[in-house]
N, C-alpha and C positions, 0 to 999 in steps of 0.2 A: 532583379524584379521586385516590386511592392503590392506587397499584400494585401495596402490599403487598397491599391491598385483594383484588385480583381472585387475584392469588397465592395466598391462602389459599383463597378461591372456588373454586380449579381443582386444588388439593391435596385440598379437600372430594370436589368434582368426582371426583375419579379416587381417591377411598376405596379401598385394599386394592390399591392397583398402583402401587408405588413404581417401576417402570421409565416408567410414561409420567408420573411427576409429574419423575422427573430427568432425561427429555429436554424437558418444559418449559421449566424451569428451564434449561435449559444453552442451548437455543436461543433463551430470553432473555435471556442473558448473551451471547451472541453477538451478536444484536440489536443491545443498547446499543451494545458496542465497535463492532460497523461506524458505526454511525450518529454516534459519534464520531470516527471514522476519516474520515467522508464530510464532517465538518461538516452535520449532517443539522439544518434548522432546530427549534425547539425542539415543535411543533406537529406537525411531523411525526414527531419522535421519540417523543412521547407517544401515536400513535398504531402505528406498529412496534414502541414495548414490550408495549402492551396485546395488538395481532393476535399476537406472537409468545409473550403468554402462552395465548394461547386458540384458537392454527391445529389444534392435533388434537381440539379439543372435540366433533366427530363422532364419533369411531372410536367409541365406545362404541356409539350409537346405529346405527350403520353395522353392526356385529357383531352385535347386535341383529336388527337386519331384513334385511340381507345378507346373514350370516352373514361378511361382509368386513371389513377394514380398509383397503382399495384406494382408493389416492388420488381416483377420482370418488365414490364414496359418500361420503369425509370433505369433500369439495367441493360436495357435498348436499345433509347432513345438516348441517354444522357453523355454515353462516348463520342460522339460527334459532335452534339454541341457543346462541349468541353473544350473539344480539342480545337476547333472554329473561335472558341474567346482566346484559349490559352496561346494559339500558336498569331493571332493577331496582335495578341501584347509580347510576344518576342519572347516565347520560354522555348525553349531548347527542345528538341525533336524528344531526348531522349526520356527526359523530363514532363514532358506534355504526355508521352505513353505512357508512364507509371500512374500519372493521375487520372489518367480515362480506361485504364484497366478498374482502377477505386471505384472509379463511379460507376462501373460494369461490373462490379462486383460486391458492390458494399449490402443488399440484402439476399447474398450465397454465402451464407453462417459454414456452412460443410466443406467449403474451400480454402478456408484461413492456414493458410501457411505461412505469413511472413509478419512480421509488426507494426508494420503500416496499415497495412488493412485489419489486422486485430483492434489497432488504436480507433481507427476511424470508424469501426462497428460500435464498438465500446462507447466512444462518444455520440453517437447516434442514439444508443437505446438509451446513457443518459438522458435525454432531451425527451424519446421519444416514450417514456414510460412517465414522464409527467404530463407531457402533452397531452397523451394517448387512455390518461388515466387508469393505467395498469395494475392490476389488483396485485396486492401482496404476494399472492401465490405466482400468478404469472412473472411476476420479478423475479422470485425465487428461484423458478424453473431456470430463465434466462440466465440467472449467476451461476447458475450449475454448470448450463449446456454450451455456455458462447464464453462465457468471462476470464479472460486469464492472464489480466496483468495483476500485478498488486495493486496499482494506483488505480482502474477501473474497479477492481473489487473492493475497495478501502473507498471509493466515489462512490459507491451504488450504494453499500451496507450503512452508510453514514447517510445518506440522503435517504432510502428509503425501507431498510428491513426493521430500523426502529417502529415503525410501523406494524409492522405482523405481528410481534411481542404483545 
């Protein structure tokens, strides 16, 4: 399967809103480097690119029927239509479930049990504390309470705890 693949899938996807096709994109590129950073095996890293292409694939439909974007509706809504692109472009039953569990779980911080979803948390709040214009402190906190690769902790303190100093 290609990557580029789903990428243009979720640029289609999110038609006429370039702000959430470039936090795709940026927290796919964050993805890969942890997962590099981690030595993340090759199996697992194909499945961290893909959930990190396609973890806010709810919010539309969340806005839609919530009138929300709040991380339980995109934890909802976004397993299904996940699984509806992934299992159309030919990814593997078993493959298609790990990624639409990510997306069903990627803002449940208290359930991190494995490194795939550690990664694709971690790349997320990269993205999403500059987006989101997250005050020093609140980063702080977050590196304390969620952060636990080196290569997420060595991304985060280099991008932004120069700051607080």
């Amino acid at each position: 399967m290609n990557t580029n693949t789903v990428l243009l899938e979720m640029i289609e996807y999110n038609a006429a809103d370039p702000k959430r096709v470039q936090h795709l994109i940026k927290v796919h590129s964050f993805a890969e480097l942890l997962c590099e950073l981690e030595n993340v095996d090759p199996q697992t890293r194909d499945i961290v690119s893909i959930a990190a292409l396609v973890h806010d694939i709810g919010i539309r439909l969340s806005e839609r029927k919530y009138g929300s974007s709040a991380g339980r509706y995109q934890e909802l809504e976004g397993p299904p239509e996940a699984e509806s692109l992934l299992s159309r472009l030919g990814y593997p039953a078993s493959f298609v479930e790990r990624v639409c569990w990510l997306v069903g779980h990627h803002h449940s911080y208290g359930s991190i049990l494995e490194l795939d979803h550690q990664i694709l948390v971690e790349a997320d709040f990269l993205v999403n504390a500059y987006e989101d214009e997250m005050d020093p402190s609140a980063i702080a906190t977050v590196r304390e309470k969620i952060f636990r690769t080196n290569g997420g902790i060595r991304l985060l303190d280099t991008m932004y705890l120069p700051l607080a100093e």
